[in-house]
N, C-alpha and C positions, 0 to 999 in steps of 0.2 A: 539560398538566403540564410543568413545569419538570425538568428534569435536575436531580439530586441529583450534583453534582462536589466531586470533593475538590482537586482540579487544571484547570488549563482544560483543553480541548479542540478542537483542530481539524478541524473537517470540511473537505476538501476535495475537489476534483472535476480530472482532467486532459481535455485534448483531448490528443491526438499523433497523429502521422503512421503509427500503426498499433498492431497490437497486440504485436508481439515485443519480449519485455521487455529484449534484451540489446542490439536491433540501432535499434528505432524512440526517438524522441525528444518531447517536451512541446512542441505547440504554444499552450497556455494551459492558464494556472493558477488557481485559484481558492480561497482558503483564508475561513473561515469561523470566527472563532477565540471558542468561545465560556469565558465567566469564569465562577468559582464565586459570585460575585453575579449573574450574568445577563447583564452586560455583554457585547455584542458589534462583534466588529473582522472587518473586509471589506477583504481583499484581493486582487484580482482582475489578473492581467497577461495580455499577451499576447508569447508566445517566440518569437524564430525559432531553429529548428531545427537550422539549419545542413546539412539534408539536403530536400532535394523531397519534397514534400506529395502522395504521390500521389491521381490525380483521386479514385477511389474512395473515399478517405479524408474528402477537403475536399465529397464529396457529403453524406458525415454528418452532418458537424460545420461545415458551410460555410466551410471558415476556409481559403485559400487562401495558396501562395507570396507573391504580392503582398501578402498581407495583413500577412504577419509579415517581410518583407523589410529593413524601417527599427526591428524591435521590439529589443529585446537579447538577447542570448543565454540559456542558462539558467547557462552560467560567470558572466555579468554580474548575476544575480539571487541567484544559489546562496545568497550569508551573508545576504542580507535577510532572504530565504525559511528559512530554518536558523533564523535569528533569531526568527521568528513562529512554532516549532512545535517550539523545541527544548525549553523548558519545559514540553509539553502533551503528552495523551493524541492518537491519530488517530481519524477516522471517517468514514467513506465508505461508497458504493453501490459493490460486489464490488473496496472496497478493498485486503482484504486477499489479495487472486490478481491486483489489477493493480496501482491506482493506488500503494500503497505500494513494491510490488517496483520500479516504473519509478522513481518520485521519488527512493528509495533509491540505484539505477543512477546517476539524472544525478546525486546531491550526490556519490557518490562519484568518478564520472566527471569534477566541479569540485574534488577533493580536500578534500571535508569529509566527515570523518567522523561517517557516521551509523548509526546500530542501533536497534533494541529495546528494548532495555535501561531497564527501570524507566518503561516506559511500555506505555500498553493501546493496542489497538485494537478500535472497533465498528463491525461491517459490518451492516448498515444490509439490506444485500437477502440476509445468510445468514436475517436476524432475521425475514423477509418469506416468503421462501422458505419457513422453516418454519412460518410459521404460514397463509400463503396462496398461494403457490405464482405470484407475478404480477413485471410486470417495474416498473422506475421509475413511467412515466407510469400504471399501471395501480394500484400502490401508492400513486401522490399522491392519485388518483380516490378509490381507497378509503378512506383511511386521514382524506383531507382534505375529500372533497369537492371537490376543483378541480382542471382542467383545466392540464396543464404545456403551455404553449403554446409556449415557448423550448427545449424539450429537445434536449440533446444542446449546450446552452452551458450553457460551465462555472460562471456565476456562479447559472444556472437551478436547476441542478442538483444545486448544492450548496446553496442555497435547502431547497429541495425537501425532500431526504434530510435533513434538518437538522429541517425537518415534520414528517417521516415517523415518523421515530424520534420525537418529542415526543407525536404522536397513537398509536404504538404501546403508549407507555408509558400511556397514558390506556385505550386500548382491552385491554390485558394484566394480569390482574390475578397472575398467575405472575410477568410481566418485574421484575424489583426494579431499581429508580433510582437504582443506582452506578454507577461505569464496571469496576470489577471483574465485575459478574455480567454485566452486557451483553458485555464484550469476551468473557467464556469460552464465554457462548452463541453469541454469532455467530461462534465461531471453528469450521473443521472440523478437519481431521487438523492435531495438532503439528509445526510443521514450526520447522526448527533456522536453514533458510535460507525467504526468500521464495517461492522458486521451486518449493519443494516437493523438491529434490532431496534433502534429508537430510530425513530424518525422526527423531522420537522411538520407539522402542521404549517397553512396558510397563512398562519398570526407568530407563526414563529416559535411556537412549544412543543417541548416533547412528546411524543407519544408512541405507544407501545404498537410494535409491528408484526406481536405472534400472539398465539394465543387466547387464552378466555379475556384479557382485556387490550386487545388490538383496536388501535383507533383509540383509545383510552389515553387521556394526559397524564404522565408519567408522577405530578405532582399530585394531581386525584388522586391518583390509585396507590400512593404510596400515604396518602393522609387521610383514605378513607379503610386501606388493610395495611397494618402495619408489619404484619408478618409477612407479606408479599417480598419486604428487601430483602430480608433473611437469606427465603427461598432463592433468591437469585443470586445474590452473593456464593452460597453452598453449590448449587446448581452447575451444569458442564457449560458454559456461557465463555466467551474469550474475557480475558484478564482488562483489555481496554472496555468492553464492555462494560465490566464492573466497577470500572476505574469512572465512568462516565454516571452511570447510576450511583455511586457513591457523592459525586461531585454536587448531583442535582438536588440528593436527599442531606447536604452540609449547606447548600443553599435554602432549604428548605429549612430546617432548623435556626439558621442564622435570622431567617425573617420573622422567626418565631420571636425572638429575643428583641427583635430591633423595633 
């Protein structure tokens, strides 16, 4: 079955030097950019980092220092990459708790800005999960019949997942073949930022997901302690994080004036 899109879509897949999304960085990319006629576009790099690959990491994903030592950076990629996915819906395998929150980090960290905004995401192994509980290589087996022999490279993989979801849609006679219904099922808890620190309340407000004011509306607690933004701006938090706390506390002020 073909994806019913109203907009293209990009699946993509990262490698990186780990999995912390404020501190580790993209050592390959791989975007997978599919069109509301069918048409599809492949683009696959490889990044260096600018930080050490460590061993345990490059055991994964075999992609070593040497490997990406002569590659460009991801500052040197950033508007290409912006450029192939800023028109499009995202979708990925448990894109939306890594791949997107990291991608996010580096465009911001190149000073392009990037968001959400007016666009879906489909994760691909929420959609898996709930309906059979396996991981990648386990879901291509099922789903396809075939053996991921490359896994854990990024152009394999995003292959793959790209499958996955197409033979889901075939085997799902519940899934509907939009990216609206798909991005709201594979999504779990509302979250405001990537990272999962702000969350939605039932009424539809921010509020805080760690900490001494968790369950706390983001708009309280920045108007009832004003040194609280400070601290989280300063604080080791992802960049969209901040970027989304900033937005809320210019909102705040704005209504102050109005």
């Amino acid at each position: 079955m073909q994806l019913n899109l109203s907009k293209p879509i990009c699946f993509f897949d990262l490698e990186t030097t780990g999995v912390n999304i404020s501190k580790d960085r993209i050592v390959e990319i791989s975007i997978l950019k599919v069109h509301p006629n069918g048409k599809e576009e492949t683009y696959t790099k490889r990044v260096n980092p600018t930080i050490p690959i460590p061993p345990e990491t490059t055991a994964v994903h075999g992609i070593s220092d040497e490997d990406v030592k002569d590659a460009p950076t991801f500052k040197e990629l950033a508007k290409e990459i912006h450029n192939i996915i800023k028109d499009s819906d995202l979708g990925g395998f448990n894109s939306n708790r890594f791949d997107i929150p990291l991608l996010a980090e580096e465009l911001l960290r190149a000073e392009i800005d990037f968001d959400m905004k007016n666009r879906q995401s489909i994760d691909v192994q929420t959609i898996f999960h709930k309906m059979e509980q396996r991981t990648l290589s386990a879901a291509y087996k099922f789903y396809c019949d075939k053996n991921l022999d490359d896994a854990h490279t990024a152009e394999a993989d995003t292959k793959a997942t790209y499958e996955v979801l197409k033979a889901q849609l075939d085997r799902y006679d519940n899934l509907e073949n939009n990216a609206n219904f798909l991005a709201e099922f594979s999504s779990r808890k509302k979250f405001a930022d990537f990272a999962g620190f702000i969350i939605y309340n039932k009424e539809g407000e921010e509020c805080f997901s760690f900490g001494k004011h968790k369950g706390k509306k983001v708009l309280d607690v920045l108007e009832q302690e004003p040194g609280y933004f400070g601290w989280l701006l300063n604080a080791d938090f992802p960049l969209y994080t901040k970027k989304v706390l900033t937005a809320i506390k210019l909102s705040q002020f704005n209504n102050k004036l109005s």
